[in-house]
C-alpha positions in Angstrom: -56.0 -59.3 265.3 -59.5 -59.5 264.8 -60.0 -56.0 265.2 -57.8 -55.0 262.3 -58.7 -57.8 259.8 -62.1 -56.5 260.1 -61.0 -52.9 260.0 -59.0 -54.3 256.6 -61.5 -55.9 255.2 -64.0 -52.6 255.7 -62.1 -50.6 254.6 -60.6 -53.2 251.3 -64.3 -53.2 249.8 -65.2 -49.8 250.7 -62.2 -48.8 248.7 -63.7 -51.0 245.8 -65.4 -49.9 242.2 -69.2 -50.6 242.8 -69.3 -50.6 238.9 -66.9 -52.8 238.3 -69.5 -55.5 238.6 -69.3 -59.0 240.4 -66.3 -60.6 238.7 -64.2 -57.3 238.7 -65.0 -56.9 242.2 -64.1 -60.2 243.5 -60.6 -60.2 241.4 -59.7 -56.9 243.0 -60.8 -58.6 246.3 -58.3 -61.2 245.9 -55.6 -58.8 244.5 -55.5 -56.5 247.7 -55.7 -59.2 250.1 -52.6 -60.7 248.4 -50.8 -57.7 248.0 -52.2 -55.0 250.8 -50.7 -54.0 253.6 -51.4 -56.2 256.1 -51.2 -59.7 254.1 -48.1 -60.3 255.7 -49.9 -60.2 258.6 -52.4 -62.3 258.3 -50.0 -64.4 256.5 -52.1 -64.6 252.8 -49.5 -65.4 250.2 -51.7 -66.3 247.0 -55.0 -65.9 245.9 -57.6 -67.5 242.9 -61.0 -66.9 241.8 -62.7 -69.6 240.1 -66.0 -68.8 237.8 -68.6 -71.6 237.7 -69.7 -73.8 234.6 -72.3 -76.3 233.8 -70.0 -79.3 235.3 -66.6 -77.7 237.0 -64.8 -74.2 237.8 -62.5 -72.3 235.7 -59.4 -70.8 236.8 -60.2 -66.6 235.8 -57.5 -65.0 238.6 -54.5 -66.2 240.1 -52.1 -63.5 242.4 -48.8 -65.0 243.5 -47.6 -68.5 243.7 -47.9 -69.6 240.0 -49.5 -66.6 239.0 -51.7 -66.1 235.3 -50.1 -68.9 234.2 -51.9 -71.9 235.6 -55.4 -69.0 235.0 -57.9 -71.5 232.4 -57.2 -74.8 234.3 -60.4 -76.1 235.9 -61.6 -78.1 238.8 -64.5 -80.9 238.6 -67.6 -79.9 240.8 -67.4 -83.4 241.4 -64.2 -83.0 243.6 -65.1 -84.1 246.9 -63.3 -81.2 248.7 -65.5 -78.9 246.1 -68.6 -80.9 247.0 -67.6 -80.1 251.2 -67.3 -76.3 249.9 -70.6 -76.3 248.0 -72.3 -77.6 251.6 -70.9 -75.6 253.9 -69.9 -72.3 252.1 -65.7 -72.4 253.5 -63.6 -74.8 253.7 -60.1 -75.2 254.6 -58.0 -77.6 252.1 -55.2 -79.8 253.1 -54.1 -83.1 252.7 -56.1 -84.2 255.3 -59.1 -83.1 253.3 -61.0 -86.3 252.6 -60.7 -86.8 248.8 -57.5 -84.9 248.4 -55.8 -85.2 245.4 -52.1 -83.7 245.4 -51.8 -84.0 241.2 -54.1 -82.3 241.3 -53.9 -79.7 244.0 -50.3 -79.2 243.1 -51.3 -77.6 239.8 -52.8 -74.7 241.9 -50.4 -74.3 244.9 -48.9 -76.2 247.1 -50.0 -74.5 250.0 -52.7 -75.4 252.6 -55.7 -73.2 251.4 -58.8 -71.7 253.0 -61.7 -71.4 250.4 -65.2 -69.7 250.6 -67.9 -70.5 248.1 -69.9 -66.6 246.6 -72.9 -65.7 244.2 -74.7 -67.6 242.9 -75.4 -68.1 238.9 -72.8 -67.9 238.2 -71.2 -68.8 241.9 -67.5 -68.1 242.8 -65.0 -70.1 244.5 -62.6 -67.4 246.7 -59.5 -69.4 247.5 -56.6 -67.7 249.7 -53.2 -70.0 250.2 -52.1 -69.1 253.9 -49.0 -69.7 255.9 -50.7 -70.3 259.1 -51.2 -72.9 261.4 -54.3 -71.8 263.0 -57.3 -73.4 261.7 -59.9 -71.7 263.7 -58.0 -68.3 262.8 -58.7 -69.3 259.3 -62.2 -69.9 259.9 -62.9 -67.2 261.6 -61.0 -64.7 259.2 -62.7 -67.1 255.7 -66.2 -66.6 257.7 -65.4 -62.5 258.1 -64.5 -62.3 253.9 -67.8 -64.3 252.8 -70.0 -62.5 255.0 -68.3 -59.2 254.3 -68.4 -60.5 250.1 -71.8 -61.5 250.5 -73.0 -58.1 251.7 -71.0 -56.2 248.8 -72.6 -59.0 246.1 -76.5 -57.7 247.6 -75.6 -54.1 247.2 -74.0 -54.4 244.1 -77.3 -56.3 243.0 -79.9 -53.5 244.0 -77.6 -51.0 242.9 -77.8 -53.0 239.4 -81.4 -53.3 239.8 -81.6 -49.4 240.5 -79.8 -48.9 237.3 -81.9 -51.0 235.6 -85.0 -49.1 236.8 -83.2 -45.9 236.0 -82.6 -47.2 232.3 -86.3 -47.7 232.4 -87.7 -45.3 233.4 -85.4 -42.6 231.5 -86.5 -44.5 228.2 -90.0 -43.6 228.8 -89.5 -40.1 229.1 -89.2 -38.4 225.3 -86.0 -37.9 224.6 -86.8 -34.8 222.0 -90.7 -33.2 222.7 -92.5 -33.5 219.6 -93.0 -30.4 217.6 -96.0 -28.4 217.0 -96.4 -25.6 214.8 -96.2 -22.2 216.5 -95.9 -23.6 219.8 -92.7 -23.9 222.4 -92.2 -26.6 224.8 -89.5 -27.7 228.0 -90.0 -30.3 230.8 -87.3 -30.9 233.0 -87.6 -33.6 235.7 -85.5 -34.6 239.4 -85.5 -37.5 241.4 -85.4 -37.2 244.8 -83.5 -41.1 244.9 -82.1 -42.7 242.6 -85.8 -43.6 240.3 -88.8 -41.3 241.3 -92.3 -41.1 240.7 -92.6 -38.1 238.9 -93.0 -38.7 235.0 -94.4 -36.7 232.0 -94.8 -37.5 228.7 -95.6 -35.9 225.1 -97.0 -37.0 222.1 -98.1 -36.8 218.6 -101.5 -37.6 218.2 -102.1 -36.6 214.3 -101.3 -33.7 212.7 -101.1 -30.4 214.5 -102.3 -32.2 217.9 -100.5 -33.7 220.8 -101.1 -35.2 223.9 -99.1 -33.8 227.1 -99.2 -35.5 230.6 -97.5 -35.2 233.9 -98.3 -37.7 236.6 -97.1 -38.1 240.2 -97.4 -41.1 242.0 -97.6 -41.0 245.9 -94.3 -41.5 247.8 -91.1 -41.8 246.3 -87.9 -44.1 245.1 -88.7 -47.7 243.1 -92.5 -48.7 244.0 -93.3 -44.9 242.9 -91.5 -45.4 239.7 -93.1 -48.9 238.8 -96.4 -46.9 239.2 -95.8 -43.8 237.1 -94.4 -46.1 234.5 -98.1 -47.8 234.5 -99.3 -44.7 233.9 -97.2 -43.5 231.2 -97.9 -47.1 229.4 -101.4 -46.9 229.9 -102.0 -43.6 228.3 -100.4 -44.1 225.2 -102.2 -47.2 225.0 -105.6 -45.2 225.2 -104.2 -42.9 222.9 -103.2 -45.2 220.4 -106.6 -46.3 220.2 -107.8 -42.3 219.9 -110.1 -43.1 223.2 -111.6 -39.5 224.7 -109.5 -38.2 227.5 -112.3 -38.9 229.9 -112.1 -42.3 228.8 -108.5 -42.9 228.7 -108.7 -41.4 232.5 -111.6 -43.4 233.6 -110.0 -46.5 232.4 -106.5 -46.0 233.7 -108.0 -45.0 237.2 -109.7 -48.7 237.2 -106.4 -50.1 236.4 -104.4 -48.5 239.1 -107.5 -49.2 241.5 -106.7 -52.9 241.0 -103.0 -52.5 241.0 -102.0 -50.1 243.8 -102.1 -50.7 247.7 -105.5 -48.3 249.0 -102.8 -46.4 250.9 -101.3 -45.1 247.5 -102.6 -43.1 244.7 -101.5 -41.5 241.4 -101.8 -37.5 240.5 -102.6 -36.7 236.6 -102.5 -33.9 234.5 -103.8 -35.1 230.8 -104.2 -32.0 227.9 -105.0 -32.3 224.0 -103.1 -29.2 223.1 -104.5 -27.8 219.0 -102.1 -25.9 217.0 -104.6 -23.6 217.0 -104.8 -22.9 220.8 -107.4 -25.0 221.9 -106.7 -27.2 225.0 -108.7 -30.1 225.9 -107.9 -31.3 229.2 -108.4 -33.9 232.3 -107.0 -33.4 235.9 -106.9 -36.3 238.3 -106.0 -34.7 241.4 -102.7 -33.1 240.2 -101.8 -29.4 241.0 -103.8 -27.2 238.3 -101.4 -25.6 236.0 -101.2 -21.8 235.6 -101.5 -19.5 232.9 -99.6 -16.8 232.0 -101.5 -13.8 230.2 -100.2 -11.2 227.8 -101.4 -8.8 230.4 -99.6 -10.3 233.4 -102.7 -12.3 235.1 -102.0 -15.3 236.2 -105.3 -18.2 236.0 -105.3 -21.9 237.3 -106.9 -24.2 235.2 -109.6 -25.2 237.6 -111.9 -28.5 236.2 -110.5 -31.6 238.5 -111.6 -34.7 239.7 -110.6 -37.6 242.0 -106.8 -38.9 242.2 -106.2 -41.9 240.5 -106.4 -45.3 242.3 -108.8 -45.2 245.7 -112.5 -45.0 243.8 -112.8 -47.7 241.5 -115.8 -45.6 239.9 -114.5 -41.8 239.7 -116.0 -39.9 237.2 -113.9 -37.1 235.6 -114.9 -34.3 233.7 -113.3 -32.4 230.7 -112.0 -28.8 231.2 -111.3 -26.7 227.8 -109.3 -23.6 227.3 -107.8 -21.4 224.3 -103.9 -20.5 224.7 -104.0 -17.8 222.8 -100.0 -16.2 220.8 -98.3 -14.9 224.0 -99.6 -17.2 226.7 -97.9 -19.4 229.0 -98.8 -22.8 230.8 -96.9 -24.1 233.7 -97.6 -27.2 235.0 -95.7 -28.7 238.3 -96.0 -31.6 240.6 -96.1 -31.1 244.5 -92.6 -31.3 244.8 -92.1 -27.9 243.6 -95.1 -26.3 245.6 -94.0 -28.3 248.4 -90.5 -28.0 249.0 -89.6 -26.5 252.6 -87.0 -24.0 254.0 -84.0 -25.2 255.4 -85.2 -26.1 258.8 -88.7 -25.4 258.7 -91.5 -28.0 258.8 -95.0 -26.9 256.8 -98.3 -27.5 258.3 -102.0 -27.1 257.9 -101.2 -23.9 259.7 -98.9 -22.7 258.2 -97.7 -22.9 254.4 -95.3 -20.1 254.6 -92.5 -22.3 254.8 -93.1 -23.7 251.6 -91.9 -22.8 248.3 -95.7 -22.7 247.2 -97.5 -21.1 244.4 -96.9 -17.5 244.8 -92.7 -18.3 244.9 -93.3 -20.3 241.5 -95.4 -17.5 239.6 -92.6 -15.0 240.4 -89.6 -16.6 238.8 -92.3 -17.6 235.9 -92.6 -14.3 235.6 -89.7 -12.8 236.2 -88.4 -15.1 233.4 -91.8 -14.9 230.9 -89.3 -13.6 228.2 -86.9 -16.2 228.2 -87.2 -19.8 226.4 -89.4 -22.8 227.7 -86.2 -24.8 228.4 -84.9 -21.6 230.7 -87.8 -20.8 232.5 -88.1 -24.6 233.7 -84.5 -23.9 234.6 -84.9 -21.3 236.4 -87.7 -23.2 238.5 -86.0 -25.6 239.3 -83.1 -23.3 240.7 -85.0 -21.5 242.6 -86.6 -24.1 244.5 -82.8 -26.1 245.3 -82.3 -22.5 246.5 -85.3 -22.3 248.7 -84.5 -25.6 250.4 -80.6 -24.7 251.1 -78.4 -27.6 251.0 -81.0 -30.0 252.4 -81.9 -33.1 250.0 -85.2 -33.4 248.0 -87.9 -34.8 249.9 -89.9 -35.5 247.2 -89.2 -36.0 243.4 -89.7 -32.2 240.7 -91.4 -31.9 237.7 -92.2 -28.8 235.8 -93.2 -28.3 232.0 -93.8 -25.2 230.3 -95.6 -24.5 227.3 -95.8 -20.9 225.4 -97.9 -20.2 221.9 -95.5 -18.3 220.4 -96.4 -14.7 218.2 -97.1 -12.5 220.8 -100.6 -10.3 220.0 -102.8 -8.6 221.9 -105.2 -10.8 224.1 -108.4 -10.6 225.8 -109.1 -11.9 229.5 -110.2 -15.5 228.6 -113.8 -16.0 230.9 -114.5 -18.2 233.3 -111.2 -17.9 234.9 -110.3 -15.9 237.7 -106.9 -14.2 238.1 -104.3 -15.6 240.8 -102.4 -12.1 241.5 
């Protein structure tokens, strides 16, 4: 029998809305024990939930016996057969129980019941009336629901907490990008769990100026978040107090050197973007960002410096650039570059199995004429396509930024074409 009570059970809260919460959750538990298929069985009649107060439990579910109508009526935590609950977790109440009171037991059922104790603030009191004479059958079957309870209440927690983080980290991301006069702009962003460490981030910083930023923190999931949401904080901090972009950098990367593990680090991409073309920028390690001529070249922005978080004392140096009407930036984080064949395992050796650089200039350019918003699209498509049906293995960023008014253009010096 133990077999299929635990098969039950399983199979009970799998069946179970994880966002229904604790209370839900725990009410539905009772119902389907009650009224499933094998309560017969196991010879479960009647069920109650009780919620927890400052000085007793309220009645909040009653299934069978008495029913809603005795739901409100409390119970004293100072009821010794609640007190022997509170201590050992189950109990199973009788008249034997020491303490018993039968006025006031009889207002609930008049059965003998087994009772577990779940949660904590508020905690829950899980009572089942049984028609069976087997107390160790009952322990062994109450010990079975709390454990198997307990486990659902964790998960439903971190799920919470992951849904908090998402909340989070979704409000730091701009909901609309800023505008800037004569200028286009799309960033689109994937997770590869539930939270990732992939952020971006675009400003206002005075009139016919904004700052733009992606970042990438190492690894992936809820540390890498909490990390990438440093960063996004930490620059708009700088920038609210107009601090140079090799300052803001310099500062930041002594922040996350006193806040990260050595093991972890923090890639940074950090433009002033003019509506007059001019591009003012800081690279901390991240993948440098193409541009997209009139004339079809293809140029890496190439001025970088140390990733953000191992040396306390990096130094970074500013990188400037015109995008001129017509041109393109593309910015990524290694999750696009990165991102490997179904089946296929990259190494130092080889980097053919990668989705790489030379993948992501030809859908940029086989899609130059369509919007920002599109193109990113169209990135991101290509690389799901290029890694089949197998799941992200690391988070995706990419932004793209055009100066509209095409015109003719010149080769900008001191770059050196890609293709």
């Amino acid at each position: 029998m133990h077999k299929i009570f635990y098969r039950t059970l399983e199979h009970l809260l799998r069946d179970i809305d994880d966002s229904a919460g604790d209370e839900q959750m725990l009410n539905e538990v009772v119902e389907k024990l009650v009224n499933g298929e094998q309560a017969e069985h196991f010879g479960i009649v009647s069920g109650r939930v009780y919620r927890e107060r400052a000085l007793d439990y309220v009645l909040i579910e009653s299934i069978g016996e008495y029913g809603e109508s005795i739901e409100g009526k409390i119970v004293s935590k100072e009821y010794p057969p609640v007190q022997e609950l509170m201590e050992n977790r189950r109990s199973i109440f009788s008249p034997d129980s020491p303490g018993w009171d039968p006025h006031l037991e009889e207002q609930f059922s008049h059965l003998s019941n087994a009772a577990i104790a779940v949660g904590r603030h508020p905690g829950y009191i899980l009572s089942l009336g049984f028609e069976r004479d087997d107390p160790d059958e009952l322990l062994i079957m109450l010990e079975s629901i709390r454990a198997s309870i307990g486990l659902k209440l964790r998960q439903g927690a971190l799920e919470s907490q992951l849904r908090q983080a998402q909340l989070i980290q979704s409000s730091l991301l701009p909901d609309i990008l800023p505008e800037l006069d004569g200028f286009e702009m799309a960033a689109r962003v994937h997770a590869a769990d539930e939270v990732g460490g992939d952020v971006y981030d675009v400003q206002e910083l005075d009139t016919g100026m904004v700052g733009l930023m992606v970042a990438d923190a190492s690894g992936h999931g809820l540390p890498a978040a909490l990390q990438a949401r440093d960063v996004v904080v930490g620059m708009r901090m700088g920038q609210t107090h107009n601090e140079k972009i090799t300052a803001q950098v310099k500062r930041l990367n002594q922040v996350v050197h006193q806040t990260l593990l050595t093991s972890r680090f923090i890639t940074l991409f950090y433009a002033e973007i003019e509506d007059t073309g001019n591009v003012t920028y800081v690279n901390a390690g991240h993948c440098p960002p193409l541009l997209f001529t009139t004339s079809g070249e293809v140029f890496e922005l190439q001025v970088s410096g140390p990733v953000l978080g191992p040396l306390p004392d990096a130094v970074y140096r500013r990188g400037s650039m015109t995008l001129r009407p017509g041109e393109m930036l593309v910015l990524v984080t290694d999750g696009i570059l990165e991102r490997n064949a179904p089946g296929e395992e990259a190494s130092e050796e080889d980097e053919g199995v990668e989705f790489g650089r030379e993948n992501l200039m030809r859908v940029c350019q086989e899609n130059r004429e369509r919007s920002c918003g599109e193109i990113a699209d169209a990135v991101v498509k290509a690389v799901r396509a290029f890694g089949g049906h197998a799941p992200l293995d690391d988070d995706m960023t990419v932004v793209v930024v055009k100066r509209l008014n095409r015109e003719g253009d010149k080769m900008q010096e001191s770059l050196v074409p890609l293709n």
